[in-house]
C-alpha positions as CSV (number, residue, x, y, z in Angstrom):
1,X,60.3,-53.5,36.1
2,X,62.1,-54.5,39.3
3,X,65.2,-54.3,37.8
4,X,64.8,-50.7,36.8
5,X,63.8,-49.7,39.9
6,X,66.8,-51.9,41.2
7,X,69.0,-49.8,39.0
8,X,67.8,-46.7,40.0
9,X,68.4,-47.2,43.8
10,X,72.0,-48.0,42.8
11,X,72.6,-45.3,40.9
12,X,71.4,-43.2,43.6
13,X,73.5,-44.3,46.1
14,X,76.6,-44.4,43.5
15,X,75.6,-40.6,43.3
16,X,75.5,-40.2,47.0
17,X,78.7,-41.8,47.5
18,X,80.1,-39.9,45.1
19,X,78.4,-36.2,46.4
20,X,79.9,-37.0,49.8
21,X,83.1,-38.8,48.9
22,X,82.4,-42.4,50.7
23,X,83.5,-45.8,48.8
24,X,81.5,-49.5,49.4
25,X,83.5,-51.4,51.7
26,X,84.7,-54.4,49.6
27,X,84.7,-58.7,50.0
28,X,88.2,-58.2,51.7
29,X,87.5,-55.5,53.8
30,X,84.3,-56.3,55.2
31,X,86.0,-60.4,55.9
32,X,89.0,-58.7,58.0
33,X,86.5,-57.3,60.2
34,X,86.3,-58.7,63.8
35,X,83.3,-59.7,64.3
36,X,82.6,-58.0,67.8
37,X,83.6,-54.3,65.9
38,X,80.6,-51.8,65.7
39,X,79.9,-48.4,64.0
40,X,81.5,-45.2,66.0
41,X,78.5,-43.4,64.7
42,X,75.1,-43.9,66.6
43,X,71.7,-43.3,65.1
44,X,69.2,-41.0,67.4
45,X,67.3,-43.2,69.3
46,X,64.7,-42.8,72.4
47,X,64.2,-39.1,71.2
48,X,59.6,-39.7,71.5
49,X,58.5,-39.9,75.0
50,X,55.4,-41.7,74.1
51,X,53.3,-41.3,76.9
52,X,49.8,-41.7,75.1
53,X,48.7,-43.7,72.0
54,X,46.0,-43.0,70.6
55,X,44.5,-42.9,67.1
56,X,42.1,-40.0,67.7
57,X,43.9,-36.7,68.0
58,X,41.7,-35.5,70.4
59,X,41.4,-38.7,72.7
60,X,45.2,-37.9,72.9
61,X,45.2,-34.4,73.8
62,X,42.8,-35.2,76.1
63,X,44.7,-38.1,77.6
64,X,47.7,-35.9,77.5
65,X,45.6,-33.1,79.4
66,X,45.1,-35.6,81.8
67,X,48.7,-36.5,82.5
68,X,49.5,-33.0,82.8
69,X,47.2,-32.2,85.5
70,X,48.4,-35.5,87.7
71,X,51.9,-34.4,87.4
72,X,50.5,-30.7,88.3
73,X,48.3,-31.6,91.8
74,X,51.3,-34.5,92.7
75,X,54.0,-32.3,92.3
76,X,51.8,-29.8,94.6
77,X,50.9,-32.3,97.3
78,X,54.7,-34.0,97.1
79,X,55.9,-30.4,98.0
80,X,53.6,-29.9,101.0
81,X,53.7,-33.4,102.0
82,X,58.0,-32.9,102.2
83,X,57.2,-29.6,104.3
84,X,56.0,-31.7,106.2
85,X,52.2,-31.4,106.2
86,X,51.2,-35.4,106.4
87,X,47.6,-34.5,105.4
88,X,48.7,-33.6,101.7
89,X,45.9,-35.0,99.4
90,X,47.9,-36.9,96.6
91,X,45.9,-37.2,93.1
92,X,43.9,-40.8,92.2
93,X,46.7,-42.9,91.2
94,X,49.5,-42.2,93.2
95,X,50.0,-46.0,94.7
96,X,53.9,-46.0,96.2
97,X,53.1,-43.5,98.8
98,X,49.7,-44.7,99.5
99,X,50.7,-48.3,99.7
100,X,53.9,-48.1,102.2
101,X,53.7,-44.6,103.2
102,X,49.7,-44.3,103.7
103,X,49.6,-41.0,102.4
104,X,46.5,-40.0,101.7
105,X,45.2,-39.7,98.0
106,X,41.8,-38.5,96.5
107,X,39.2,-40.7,95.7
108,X,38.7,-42.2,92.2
109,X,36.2,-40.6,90.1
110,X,32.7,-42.1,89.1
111,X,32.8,-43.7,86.1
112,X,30.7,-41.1,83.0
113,X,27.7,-42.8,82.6
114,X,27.0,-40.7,79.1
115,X,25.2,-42.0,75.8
116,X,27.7,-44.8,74.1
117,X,28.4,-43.3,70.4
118,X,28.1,-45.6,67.2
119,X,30.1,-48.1,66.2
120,X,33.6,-49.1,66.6
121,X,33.8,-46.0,69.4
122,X,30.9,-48.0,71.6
123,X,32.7,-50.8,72.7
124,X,35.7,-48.6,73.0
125,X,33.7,-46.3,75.1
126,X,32.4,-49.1,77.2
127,X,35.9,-50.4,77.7
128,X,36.9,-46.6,78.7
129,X,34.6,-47.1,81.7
130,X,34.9,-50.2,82.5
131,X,38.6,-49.8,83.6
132,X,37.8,-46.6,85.4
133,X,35.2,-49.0,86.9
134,X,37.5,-51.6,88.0
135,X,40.4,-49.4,88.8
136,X,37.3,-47.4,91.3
137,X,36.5,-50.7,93.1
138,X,40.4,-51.9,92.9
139,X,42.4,-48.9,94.6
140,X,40.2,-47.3,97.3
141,X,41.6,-44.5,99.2
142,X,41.5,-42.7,102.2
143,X,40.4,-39.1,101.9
144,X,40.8,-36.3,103.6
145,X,38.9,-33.0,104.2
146,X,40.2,-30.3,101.2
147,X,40.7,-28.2,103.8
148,X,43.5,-30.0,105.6
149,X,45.4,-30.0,102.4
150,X,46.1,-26.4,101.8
151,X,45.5,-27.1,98.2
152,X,43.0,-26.0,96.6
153,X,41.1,-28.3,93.7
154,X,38.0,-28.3,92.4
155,X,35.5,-31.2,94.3
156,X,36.4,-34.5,93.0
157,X,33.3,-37.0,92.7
158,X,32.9,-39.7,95.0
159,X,34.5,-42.9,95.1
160,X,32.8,-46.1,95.1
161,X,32.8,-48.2,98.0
């Protein structure tokens, strides 16, 4: 049985070899190599631009939804804070300009405090808050009134202490 199937991937690549006119390298060909040669032809690589993983399609558009409106609110408060308005409200997360800069940044949100699902999904779920949790107590920062921002957001729920 394994040698049939053996015998059919080698006459499928004797057929592609023959379909696009390429020969097997032989014993003395591939021994006269030099050993730091490499192909000249490159395979696509680092074309995904995996941002989110998740199994659920939904828990990744949602995650991807998410990123999307970050970028969205820092690319909005990065262009008034370069005008030069130092009261630009960056979104929860931004930590380089908060840190050394001490721009201001909104506050994390409270953690959802909703009904854990069944299953598998529960301790996922719990783990879900838990690092908004942590990340809340972790990286506190300084607000600012929305209306020294010149952006306008929807209200943001409080941050924990």
């Amino acid at each position: 049985m394994v040698e049939v199937r053996i015998h059919a991937v080698e006459e499928a690549a004797a057929l592609e070899r023959a379909r696009t006119g390429s020969q097997v390298l032989g014993r003395r060909a591939v021994l006269d190599q030099k050993w730091s040669d490499r192909p000249t032809s490159h395979e696509p690589r680092r074309e995904l631009d995996p941002r989110v993983a998740a199994r659920s399609k939904w828990s990744r558009i949602e995650a991807l939804l998410r990123n999307r409106i970050f970028r969205d609110t820092y690319v909005l408060a990065r262009e008034a804070f370069l005008a030069g308005n130092r009261d630009a409200v960056f979104p929860a997360g931004t930590y380089w300009l908060r840190r050394f800069v001490q721009a201001t940044c909104e506050p994390w949100p409270a953690p959802q405090l909703a009904e854990a699902p069944p299953g598998r999904a529960r301790a996922a779920s719990f783990r879900v808050r838990l690092s908004v949790a942590i990340a809340a107590a972790t990286f506190t920062c300084k607000t600012a009134p929305p209306s020294a921002t010149g952006i306008s957001r929807p209200p943001v729920a409080q941050s924990w202490p």
